[in-house]
C-alpha positions in Angstrom: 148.9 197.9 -6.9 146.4 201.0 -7.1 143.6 201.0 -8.4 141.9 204.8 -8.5 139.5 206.8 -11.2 136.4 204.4 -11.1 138.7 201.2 -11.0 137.1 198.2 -9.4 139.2 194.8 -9.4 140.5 194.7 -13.3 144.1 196.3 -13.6 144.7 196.6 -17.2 141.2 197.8 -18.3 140.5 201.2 -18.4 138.0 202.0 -15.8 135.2 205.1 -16.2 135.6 206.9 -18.8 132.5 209.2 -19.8 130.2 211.4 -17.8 127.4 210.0 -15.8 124.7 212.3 -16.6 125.1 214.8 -19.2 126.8 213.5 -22.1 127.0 210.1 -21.0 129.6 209.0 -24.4 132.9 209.0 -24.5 134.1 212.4 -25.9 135.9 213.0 -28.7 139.7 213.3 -28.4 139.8 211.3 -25.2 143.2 210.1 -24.3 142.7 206.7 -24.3 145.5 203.7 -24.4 147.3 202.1 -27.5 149.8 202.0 -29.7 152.9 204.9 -29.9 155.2 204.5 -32.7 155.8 201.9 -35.5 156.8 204.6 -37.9 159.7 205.6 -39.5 161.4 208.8 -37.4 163.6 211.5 -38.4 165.6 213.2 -36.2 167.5 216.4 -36.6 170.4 218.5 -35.3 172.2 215.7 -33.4 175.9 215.7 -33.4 178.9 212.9 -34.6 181.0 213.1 -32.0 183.6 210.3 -32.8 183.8 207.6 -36.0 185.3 204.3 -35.5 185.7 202.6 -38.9 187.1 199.3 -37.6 184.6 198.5 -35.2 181.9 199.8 -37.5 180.8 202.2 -34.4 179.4 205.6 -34.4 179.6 207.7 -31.3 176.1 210.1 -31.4 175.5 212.9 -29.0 171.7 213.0 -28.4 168.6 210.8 -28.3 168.0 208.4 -31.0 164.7 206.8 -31.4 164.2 203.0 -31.0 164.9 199.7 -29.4 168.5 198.0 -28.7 169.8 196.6 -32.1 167.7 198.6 -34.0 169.2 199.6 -37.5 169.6 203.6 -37.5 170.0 205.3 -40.7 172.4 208.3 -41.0 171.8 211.2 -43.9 173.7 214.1 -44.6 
């Protein structure tokens, strides 16, 4: 495993984050590690590309948003 940027012998913590001298806080706006997502997404402009009614399938063209077996709502 590496371990670089002011990384010592813990893996999963952050390691240095602010300045040593001037400054010496954590800035504002500083990407920092957490949570992405758990809200609702829309997206547009993708395209149908096949319907199969009696297997209750829908063939998509494009990215959809979300884990396998996740529910996906389609609006016109």
């Amino acid at each position: 495993m590496q371990q670089t940027h002011g990384q010592h012998n813990r893996l999963r913590a952050p390691g240095s984050l602010g300045n040593s001298s001037f400054a010496a806080k954590v800035m504002k706006g500083m990407r920092m590690a957490g949570q992405m997502g758990n809200k609702r997404v829309k997206v547009r402009r993708l395209q149908v590309l096949k319907v199969f009614p009696d297997q209750n399938i829908i063939l998509v063209k494009g990215a959809v948003p979300g884990h396998k077996g996740a529910y996906v709502v389609i609006e016109k």
